[in-house]
C-alpha positions in Angstrom: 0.0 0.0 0.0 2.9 2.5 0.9 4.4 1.8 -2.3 1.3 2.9 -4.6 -0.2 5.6 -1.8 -4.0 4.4 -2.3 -4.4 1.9 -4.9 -6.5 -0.5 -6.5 -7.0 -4.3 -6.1 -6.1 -4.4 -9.8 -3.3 -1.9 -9.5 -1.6 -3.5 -6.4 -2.0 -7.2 -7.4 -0.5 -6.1 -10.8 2.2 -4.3 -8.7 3.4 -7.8 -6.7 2.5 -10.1 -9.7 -0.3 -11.6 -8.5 -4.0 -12.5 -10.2 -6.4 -9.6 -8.6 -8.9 -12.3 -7.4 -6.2 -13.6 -5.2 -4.5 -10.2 -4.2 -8.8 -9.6 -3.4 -8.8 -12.3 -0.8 -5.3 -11.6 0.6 -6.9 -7.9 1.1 -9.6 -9.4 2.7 -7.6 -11.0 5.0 -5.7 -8.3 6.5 -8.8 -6.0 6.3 -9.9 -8.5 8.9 -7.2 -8.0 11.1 -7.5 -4.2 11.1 -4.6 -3.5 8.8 -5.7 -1.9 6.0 -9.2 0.3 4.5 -11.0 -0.1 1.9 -12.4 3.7 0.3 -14.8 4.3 -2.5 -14.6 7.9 -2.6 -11.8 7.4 -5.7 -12.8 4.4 -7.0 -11.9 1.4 -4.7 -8.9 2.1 -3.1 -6.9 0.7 0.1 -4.9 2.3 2.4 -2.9 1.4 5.6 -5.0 1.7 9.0 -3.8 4.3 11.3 -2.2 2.0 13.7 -0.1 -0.4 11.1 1.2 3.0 9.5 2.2 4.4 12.5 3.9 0.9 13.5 5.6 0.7 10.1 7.1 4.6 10.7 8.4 3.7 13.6 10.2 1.0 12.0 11.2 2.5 9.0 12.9 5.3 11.7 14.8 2.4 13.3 16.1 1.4 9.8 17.0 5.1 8.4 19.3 5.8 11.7 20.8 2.3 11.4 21.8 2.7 8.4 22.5 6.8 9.3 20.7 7.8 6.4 17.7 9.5 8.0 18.7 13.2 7.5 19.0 12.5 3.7 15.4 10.9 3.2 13.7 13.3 5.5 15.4 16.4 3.6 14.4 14.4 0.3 10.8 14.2 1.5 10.6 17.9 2.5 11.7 18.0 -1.1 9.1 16.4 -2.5 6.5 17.6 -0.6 6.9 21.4 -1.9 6.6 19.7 -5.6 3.7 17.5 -4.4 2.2 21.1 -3.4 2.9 22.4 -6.3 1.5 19.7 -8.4 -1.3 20.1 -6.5 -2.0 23.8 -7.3 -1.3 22.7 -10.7 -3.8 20.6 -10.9 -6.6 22.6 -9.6 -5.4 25.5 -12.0 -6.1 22.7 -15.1 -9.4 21.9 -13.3 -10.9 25.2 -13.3 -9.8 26.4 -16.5 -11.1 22.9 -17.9 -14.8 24.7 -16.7 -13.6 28.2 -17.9 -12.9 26.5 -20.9 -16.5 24.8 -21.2 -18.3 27.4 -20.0 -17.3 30.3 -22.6 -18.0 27.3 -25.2 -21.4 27.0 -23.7 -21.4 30.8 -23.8 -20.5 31.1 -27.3 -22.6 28.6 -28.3 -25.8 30.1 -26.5 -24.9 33.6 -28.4 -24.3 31.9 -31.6 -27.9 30.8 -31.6 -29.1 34.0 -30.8 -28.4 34.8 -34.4 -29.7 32.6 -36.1 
C-alpha cells in the first residue's frame, strides 16, 4: 500500500504479480485484522490503518538511523513535498480552466444561436 499511496486491487495485485482475485482475498484477510481500509470515494482504493502506518514509521525510523541515512530521506521528503504542493495547485489550476474552458463554449454557443 505504501508503495502505490491508495491503490486498487487491480493496481496492487498487478504491482506484486499476483492475479487480482487472489490479491482480493489476501486484502480481505488483513482487512480482517485491522490493517488496511477499503475507500470508495476514488474508486476502490486501500490504504494502511492508522495503527499499522504508524507501527511501520516507527520502524522504517529504526532502519533510516541504522543505516545513518535519515537526514538524507527526511530532507528528500521535504523536497518532494513542496513539488507535491505544487502539483497540486497545478492541478486545480487545469481543473478550473477545464470549466472556464466549457463554460465560454457554452457561452458562445448560446450567443451563436441567438443569431440565427
Amino acid at each position: 500500500m505504501r508503495v502505490l499511496g491508495a491503490p486498487s486491487t487491480r493496481a496492487s495485485a498487478s504491482r506484486f504479480g499476483l492475479p487480482s482475485a487472489v490479491f482480493a482475498e489476501h486484502l480481505l484477510d488483513v482487512r480482517a485484522y485491522g490493517w488496511v481500509m477499503r475507500h470508495d470515494y476514488l474508486g476502490e482504493t486501500w490504504s494502511l490503518t492508522d495503527r499499522v502506518r504508524g507501527k511501520k514509521e516507527r520502524q522504517l525510523a529504526i532502519e533510516l538511523e541504522l543505516h545513518g541515512v535519515r537526514e538524507a530521506i527526511v530532507e528528500g521528503h521535504r523536497r518532494f513535498r513542496a513539488l507535491n504542493t505544487l502539483h497540486g495547485v497545478a492541478h486545480e489550476l487545469a481543473l478550473a480552466w477545464m470549466q472556464l474552458h466549457k463554460d465560454l463554449l457554452a457561452s458562445l454557443h448560446l450567443v451563436r444561436g441567438q443569431d440565427d
